[in-house]
N, C-alpha and C positions, 0 to 999 in steps of 0.2 A: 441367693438368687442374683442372677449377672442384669447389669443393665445392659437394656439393648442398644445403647447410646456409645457404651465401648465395646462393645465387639470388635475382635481383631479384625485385619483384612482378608483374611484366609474366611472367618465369620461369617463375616455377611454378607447379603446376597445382593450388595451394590458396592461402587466404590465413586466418589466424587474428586475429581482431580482440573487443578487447571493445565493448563495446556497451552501452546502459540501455533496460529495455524496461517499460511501463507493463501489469501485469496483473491481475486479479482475483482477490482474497482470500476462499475460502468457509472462513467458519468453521465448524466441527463439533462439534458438542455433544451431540446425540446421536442419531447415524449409524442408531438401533435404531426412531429412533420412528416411526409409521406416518404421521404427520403430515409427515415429513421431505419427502418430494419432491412429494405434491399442491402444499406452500405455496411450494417453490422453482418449480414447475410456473406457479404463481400467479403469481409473480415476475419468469419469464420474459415469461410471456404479457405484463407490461406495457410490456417493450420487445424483442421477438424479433429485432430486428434487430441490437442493441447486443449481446445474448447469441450471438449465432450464432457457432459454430468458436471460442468464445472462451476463450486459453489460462483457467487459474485454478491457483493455489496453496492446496492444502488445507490451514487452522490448526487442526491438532488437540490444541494447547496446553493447553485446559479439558477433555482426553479423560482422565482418570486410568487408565481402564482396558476393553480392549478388550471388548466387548459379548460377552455368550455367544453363540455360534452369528454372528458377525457374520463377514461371507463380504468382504475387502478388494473384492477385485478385480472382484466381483460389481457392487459399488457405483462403482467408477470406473466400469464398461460403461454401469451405470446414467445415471450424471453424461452419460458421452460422447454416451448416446441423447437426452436434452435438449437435444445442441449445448454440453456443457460437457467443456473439453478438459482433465484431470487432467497437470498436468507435474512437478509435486513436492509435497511436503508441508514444516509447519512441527510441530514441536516431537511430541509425544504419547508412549505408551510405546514400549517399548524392542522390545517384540513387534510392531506396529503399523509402527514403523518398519523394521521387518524384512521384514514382508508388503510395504509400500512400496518396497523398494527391489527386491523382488522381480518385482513387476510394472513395474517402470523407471522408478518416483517417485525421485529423489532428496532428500534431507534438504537445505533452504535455512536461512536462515538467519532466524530472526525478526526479528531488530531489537530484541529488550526485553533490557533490562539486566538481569546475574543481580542477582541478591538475597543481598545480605551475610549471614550466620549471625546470627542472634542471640545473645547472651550475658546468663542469666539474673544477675544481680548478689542481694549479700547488702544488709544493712544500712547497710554497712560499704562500699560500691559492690565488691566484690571478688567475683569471679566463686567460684562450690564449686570448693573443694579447693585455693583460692589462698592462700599465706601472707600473712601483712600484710606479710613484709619482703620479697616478692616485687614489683620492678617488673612496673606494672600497662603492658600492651601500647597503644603510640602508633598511635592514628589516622592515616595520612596524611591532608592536606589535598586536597580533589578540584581537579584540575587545575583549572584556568578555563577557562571554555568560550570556542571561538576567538569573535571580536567578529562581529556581524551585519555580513552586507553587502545590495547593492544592486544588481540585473542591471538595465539600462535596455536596450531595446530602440527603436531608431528609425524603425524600419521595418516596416514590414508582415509578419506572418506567414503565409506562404503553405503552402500544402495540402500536405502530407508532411515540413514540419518539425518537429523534437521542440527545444526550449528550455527547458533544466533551472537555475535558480538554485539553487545548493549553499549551503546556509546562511544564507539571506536572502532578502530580495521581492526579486517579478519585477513591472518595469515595462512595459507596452507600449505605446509612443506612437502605433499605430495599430490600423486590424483585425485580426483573427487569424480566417481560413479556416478552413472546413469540412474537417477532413482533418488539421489543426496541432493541435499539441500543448503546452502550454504545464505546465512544471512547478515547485514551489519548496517548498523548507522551509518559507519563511516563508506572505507574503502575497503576493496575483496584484492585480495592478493595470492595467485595458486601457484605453487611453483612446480609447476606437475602439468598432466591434459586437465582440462573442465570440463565434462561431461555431462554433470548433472543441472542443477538450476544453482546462481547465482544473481543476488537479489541486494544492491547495495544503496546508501542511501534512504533507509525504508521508512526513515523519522523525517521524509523531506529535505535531503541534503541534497542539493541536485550538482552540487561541485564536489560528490563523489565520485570515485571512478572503480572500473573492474581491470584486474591486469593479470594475464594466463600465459603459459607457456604453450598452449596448444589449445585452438578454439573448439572444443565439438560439442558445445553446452544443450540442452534442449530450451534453456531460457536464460537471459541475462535481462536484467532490470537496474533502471537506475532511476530514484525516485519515484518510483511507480511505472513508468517508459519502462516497454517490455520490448524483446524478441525474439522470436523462437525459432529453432532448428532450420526448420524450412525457409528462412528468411536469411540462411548465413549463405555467401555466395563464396567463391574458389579462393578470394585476395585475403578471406581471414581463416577458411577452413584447414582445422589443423596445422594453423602458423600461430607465434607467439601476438598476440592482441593485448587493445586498451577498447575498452569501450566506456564513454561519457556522451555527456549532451552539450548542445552547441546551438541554442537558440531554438529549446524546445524540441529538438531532434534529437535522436539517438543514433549516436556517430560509433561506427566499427575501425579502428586502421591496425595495419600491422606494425610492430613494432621492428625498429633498428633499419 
């Protein structure tokens, strides 16, 4: 008698797989203001296409504290009538994430590193209430961060690939399609047109950069800082480009 526990993949009638999926980060700061969805409204309108059915993760990290009268769920129906699909939330209080989980948000994960305690020190570098003959507590040394590396790509990226470099630039020695997806910690390098999305920076490096030989992407990002098609004007379209950020801005210029 076979267990149902090994059944091949052909077998049976599910299959569980992980996956990496590129989505949209709405940050919330404050959910209460009247201003909140005309300006997202605004937002949209500059690319309705890019926003449509589009999953998003709510950062409600800088929330300290739930707005009086502020109705959760109210506001995801809200987000969903826009074409903004609510799938989970990042960080906020403790009530908030309750309401969240309530309406079938799950708690994801940020990505920022906690924050060590502080320790107020005397005179004497010796924290209150330490004796002097008391050993003072040893810092570990912070691991080393693993060595960068280098993805090269030789071939063309075609329409419904996703190409992730994990800890370093990504090369690509030809075009990359409308519909492809190109991602990396580091820096995005295409030596070809960029047509499809290119997403660099995505572990928070914001002194990434993207470099193309012909701008016609539907998205570029760099550390989260997106934008899309509709937002590329005559001085980058279909010229060789660099795009980074420059004081929280995302800067386009032509190259040479």
């Amino acid at each position: 008698m076979r267990n149902n526990g090994q059944l091949s993949e052909t077998e049976a009638p599910f299959q569980l797989r992980g996956n990496t999926f590129t989505m949209m980060v709405l940050k919330v700061v404050a959910p209460d203001d009247p201003g909140f969805f005309p300006q997202l409204l605004s937002k949209i309108r500059q690319a309705p296409n890019f926003f449509r059915n589009a999953p998003v993760v709510l950062d409600l990290e800088d929330m300290e504290e739930v707005p009086e009268g502020f109705d959760f769920i109210d506001f995801v129906v809200q987000l969903r009538s826009y074409n903004l699909i609510a799938v989970g939330i990042q960080g906020g209080p403790a009530q908030i994430q309750a309401l969240a989980l309530e309406a079938g948000l799950p708690a994801m994960p940020s990505g920022r590193p906690a924050r060590e305690p502080e320790v107020q020190q005397d005179r004497f570098g010796l924290a209150p209430g330490r004796a002097p003959t008391d050993p003072l507590p040893v810092k570990a040394a912070p691991a080393p961060e693993p060595p960068r590396s280098t993805m090269v790509i030789t071939e063309p990226v075609r329409s419904g690939r996703q190409v992730y470099a994990a800890r370093g630039d990504l090369i690509v020695l030809g075009p990359v399609s409308a519909g492809a997806e190109l991602l990396a910690d580091g820096n995005i390098h295409v030596y070809g047109t960029l047509r499809g999305r290119a997403l660099a920076g995505i572990s928070g490096d914001r002194g990434a950069r993207i470099f193309c030989q012909s701008m016609e992407a539907e998205l570029v990002s760099i550390a989260g800082l997106y934008r899309v098609s509709e937002d590329l004007d005559e001085t980058v379209y279909r010229k060789p480009v660099q795009v980074w950020l420059d004081e929280g801005y995302l800067r386009m210029e032509q190259l040479g």
